[in-house]
C-alpha positions in Angstrom: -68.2 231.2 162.8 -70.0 230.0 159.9 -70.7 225.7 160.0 -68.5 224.5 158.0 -65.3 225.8 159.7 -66.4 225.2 162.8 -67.1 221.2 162.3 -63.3 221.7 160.5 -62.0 222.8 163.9 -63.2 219.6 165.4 -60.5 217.6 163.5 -57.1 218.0 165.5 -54.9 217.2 162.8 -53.9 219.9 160.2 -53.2 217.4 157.5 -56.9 216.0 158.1 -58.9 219.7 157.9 -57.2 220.2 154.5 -58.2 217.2 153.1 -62.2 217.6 154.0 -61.7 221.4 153.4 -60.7 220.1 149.7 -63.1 217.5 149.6 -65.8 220.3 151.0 -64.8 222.5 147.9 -65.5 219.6 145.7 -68.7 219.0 146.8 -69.4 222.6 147.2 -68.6 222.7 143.3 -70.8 220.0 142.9 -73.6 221.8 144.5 -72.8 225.0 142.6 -73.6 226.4 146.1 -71.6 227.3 149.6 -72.1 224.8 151.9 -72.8 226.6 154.8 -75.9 228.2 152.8 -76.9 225.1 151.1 -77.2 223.2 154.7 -79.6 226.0 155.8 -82.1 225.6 153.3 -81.9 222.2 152.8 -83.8 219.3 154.4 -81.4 216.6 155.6 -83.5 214.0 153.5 -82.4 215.8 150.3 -78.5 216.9 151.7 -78.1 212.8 151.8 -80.0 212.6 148.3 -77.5 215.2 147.2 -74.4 213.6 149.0 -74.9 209.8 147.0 -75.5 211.6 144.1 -72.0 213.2 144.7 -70.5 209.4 145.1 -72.3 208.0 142.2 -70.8 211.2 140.1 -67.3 211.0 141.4 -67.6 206.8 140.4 -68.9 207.6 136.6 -66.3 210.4 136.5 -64.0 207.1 136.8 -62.3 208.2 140.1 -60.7 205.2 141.8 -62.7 203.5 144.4 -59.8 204.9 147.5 -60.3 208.8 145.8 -64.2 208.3 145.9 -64.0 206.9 149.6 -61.7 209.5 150.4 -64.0 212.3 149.3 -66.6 211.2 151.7 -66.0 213.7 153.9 -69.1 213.1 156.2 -67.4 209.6 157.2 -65.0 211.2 159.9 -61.6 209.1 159.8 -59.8 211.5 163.2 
């Protein structure tokens, strides 16, 4: 199972996997790259380089403050 499905599992509620699956995809987009393959050749100092710049682009792409939150999927809320 590759990483990314099986941290997924680890949320019990339905409604919760789809939203980090979505917010996943969006970052996965962002990256331009699967995330699965992108954690395995990346060092975690650059993942969390890459991850702010994923905040900072989501604020200047004038998402509101609760969306950009929201899509800060490695802050578990279950």
């Amino acid at each position: 199972m590759k990483l990314k499905e099986e941290w997924l599992e680890g949320f019990r509620n339905d409604n919760t996997r789809k939203k980090y699956r979505s917010n996943l995809k969006n970052f996965e987009d962002f990256i331009d790259e699967d995330i699965d393959e992108y954690l395995n050749r990346t060092e975690d100092d650059q993942v969390w380089e890459d991850l702010k710049k994923f905040a900072n682009f989501l604020m200047e792409e004038d998402y509101a403050p609760k969306t950009v939150h929201g899509r800060h999927f490695w802050i578990p809320s279950d």
